[in-house]
C-alpha positions as CSV (number, residue, x, y, z in Angstrom):
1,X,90.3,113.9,129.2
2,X,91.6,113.5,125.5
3,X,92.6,116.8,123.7
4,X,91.7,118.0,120.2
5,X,95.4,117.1,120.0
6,X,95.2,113.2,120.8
7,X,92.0,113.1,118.9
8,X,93.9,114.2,115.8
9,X,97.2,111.9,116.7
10,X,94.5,108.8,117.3
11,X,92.6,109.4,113.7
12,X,96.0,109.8,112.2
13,X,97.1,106.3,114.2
14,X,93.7,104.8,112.6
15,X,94.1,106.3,109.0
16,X,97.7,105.0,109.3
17,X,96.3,101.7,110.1
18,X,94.3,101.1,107.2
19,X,96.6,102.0,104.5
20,X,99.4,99.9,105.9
21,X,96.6,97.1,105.9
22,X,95.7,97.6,103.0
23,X,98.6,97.4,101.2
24,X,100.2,94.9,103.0
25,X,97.3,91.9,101.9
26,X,96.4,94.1,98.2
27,X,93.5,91.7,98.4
28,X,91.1,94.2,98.3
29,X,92.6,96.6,95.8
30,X,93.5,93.5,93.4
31,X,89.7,92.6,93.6
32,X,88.7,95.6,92.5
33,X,91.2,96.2,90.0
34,X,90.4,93.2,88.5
35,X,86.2,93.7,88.6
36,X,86.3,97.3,87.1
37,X,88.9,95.8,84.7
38,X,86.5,92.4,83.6
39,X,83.5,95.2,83.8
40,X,84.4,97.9,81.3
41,X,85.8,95.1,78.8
42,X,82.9,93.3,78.7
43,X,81.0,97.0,77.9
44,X,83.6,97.7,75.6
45,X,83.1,94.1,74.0
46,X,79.4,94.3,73.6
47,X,79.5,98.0,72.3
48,X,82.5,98.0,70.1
49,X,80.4,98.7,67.1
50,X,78.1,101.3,68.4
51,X,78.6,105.1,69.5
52,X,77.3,105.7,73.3
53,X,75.0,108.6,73.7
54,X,75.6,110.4,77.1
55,X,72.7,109.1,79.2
56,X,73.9,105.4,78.3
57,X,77.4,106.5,79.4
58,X,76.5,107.9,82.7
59,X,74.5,104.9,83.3
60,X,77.2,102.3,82.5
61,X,79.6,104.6,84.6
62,X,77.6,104.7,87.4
63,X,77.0,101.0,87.5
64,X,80.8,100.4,87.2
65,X,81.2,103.1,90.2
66,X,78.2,101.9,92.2
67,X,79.6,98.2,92.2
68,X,83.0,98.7,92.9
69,X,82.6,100.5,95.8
70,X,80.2,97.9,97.3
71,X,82.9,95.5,97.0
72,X,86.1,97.8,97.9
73,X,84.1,99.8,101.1
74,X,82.5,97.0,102.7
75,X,85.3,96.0,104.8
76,X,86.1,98.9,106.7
77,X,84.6,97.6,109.9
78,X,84.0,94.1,108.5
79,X,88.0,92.9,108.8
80,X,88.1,94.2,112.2
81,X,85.5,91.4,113.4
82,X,87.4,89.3,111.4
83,X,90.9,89.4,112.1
84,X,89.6,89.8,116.2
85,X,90.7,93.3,116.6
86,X,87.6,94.9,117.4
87,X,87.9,94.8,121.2
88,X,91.8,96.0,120.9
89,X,90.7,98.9,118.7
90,X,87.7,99.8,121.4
91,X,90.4,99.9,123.8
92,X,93.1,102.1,122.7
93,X,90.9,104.7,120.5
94,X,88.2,106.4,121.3
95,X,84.6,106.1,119.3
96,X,85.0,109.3,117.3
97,X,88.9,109.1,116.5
98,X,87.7,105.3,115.1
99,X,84.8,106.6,112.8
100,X,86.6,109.5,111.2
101,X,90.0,107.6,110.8
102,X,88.2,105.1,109.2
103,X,85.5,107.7,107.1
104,X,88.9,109.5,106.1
105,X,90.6,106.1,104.7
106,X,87.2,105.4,102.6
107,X,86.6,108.5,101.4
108,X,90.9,108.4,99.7
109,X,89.5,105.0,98.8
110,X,86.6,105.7,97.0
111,X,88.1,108.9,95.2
112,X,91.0,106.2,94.2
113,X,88.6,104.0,93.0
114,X,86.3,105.8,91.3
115,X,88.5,107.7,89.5
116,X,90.9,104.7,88.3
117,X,87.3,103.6,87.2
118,X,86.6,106.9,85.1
119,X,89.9,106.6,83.6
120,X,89.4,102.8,82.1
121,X,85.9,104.1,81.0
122,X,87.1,106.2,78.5
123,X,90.4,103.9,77.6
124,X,88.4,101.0,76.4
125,X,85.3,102.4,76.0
126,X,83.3,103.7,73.0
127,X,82.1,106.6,74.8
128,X,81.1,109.9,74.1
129,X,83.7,112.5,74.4
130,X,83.2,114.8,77.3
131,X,82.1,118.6,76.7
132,X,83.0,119.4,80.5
133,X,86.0,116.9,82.2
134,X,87.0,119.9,84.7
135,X,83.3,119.4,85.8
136,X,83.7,115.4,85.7
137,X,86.3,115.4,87.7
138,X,84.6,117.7,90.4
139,X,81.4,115.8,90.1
140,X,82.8,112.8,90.5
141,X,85.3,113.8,93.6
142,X,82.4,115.1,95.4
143,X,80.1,111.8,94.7
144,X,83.0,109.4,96.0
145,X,83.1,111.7,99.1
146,X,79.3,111.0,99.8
147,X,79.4,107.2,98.6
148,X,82.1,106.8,101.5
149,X,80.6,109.0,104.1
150,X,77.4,106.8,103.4
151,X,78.6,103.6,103.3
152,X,81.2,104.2,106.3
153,X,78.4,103.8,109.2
154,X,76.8,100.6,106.7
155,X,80.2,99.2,107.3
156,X,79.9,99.3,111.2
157,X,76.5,97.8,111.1
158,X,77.0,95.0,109.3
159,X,80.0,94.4,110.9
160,X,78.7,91.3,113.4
161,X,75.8,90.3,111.4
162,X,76.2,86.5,109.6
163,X,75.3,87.3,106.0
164,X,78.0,90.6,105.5
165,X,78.3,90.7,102.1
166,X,74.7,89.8,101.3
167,X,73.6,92.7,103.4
168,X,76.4,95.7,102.8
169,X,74.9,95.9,99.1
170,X,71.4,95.4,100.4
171,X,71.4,98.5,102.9
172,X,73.7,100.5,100.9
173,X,71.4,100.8,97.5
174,X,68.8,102.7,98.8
175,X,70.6,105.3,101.4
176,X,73.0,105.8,97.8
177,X,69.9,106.2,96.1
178,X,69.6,110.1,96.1
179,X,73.5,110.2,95.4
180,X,73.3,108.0,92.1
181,X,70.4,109.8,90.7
182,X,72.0,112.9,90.9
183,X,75.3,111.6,90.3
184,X,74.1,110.5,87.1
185,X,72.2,113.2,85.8
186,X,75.8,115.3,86.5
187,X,77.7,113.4,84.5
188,X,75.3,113.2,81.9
189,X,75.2,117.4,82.2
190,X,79.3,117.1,82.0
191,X,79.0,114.9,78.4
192,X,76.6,117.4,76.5
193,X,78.1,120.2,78.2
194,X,77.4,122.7,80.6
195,X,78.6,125.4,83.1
196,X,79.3,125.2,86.8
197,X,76.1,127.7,88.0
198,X,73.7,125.3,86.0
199,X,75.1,122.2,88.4
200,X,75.5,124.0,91.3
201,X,72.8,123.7,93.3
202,X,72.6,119.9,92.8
203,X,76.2,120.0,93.9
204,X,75.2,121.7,96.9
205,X,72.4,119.0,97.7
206,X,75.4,116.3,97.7
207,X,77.1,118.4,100.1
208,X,74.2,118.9,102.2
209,X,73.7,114.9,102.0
210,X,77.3,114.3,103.4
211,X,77.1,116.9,106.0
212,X,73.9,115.3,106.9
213,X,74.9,111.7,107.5
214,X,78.6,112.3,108.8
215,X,76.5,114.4,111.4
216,X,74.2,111.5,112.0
217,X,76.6,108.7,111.9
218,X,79.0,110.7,114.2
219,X,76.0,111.0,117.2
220,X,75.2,107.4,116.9
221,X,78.5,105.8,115.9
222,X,79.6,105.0,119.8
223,X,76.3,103.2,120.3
224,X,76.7,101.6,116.8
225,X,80.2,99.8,117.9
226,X,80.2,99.3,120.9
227,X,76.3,97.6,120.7
């Protein structure tokens, strides 16, 4: 019978695991270095002459976030089929010490991400100054937690299809759907300015959203990998 203790000791084992991976091929993180880098210069390029309202910013943020992420979360479960470490990983950790090491490891990806992508924005970017950034910053924390936690259990289903990257983007869109919209509208509230009780209960329906599918992906996420 495996402890609360073990279960913490394997997720830590599997967190460890991806970072060391990670860092040790940097193919992924140069990848997406290099796409939010070519992105938000080619924005800054074609709108170095003209002042961005707030709704365009969100929107161009928001497509630099929503890409990124497809291309830097999509190999959570992906390299495992890859590399042929699947069955060793099935072996020595348990189906729920798997899911949340790996959840864990997107959801520090995703903030790192997202928030390296924020920063660039407003670097090269003519954008319009933010009224809010505390705000930002907490709307855009909470949003990469829910793009992970969403895209997590995508991950493991696509894992040992054919087409991977064809299909991670495909499934993804509309499950992230809900998050983007209100992710968007947010960050457009954080550019003209506004105060946390006004955004608070859209906060709370991204919270509800994450709780919702880490619940769901937790109850089927042993049928997921091991079918």
């Amino acid at each position: 019978m495996i402890t609360t203790k073990n279960y913490f000791k394997e997720i830590y084992a599997i967190l460890y695991k991806e970072i060391l991976s990670e860092f040790r091929t940097r193919y992924s993180i140069s990848t997406i270095f290099l796409f939010i880098l070519t992105t938000i210069t080619m924005i800054a390029l074609a709108l170095v002459n003209e002042k961005m309202g707030a709704e365009l910013s969100a929107g161009l943020l928001w497509i630099v976030i929503f890409f990124a992420s497809m291309i830097g979360l999509s190999k959570t479960f992906v390299s495992e089929e890859e590399r042929g470490t699947s069955f060793l990983l099935q072996v020595f950790a348990s189906s729920t010490s798997i899911y949340f090491g790996k959840l864990i490891f997107n959801v520090l990806l995703s903030l790192f991400i997202n928030f390296f992508a924020l920063i660039l924005f407003f670097l090269f970017s003519n954008s319009k100054a933010v009224s809010t950034p505390d705000l930002l910053i907490l709307v855009i924390a909470i949003s990469s937690a829910a793009i992970a936690t969403s895209t997590t259990v995508i991950s493991a289903i696509i894992s040992k299809a054919n087409s991977k990257n064809a299909l991670f983007p495909i499934l993804s869109f509309p499950i992230l759907l809900p998050i983007i919209k209100i992710g968007i509208d947010l960050t457009v509230s954080t550019f003209i300015g506004t105060s946390f009780s006004a955004i608070f209960s859209d906060l709370q329906l991204i919270v509800a959203y994450v709780g919702f599918i880490t619940a769901m992906s937790y109850l089927l996420f042993d049928f997921i990998w091991k079918e």
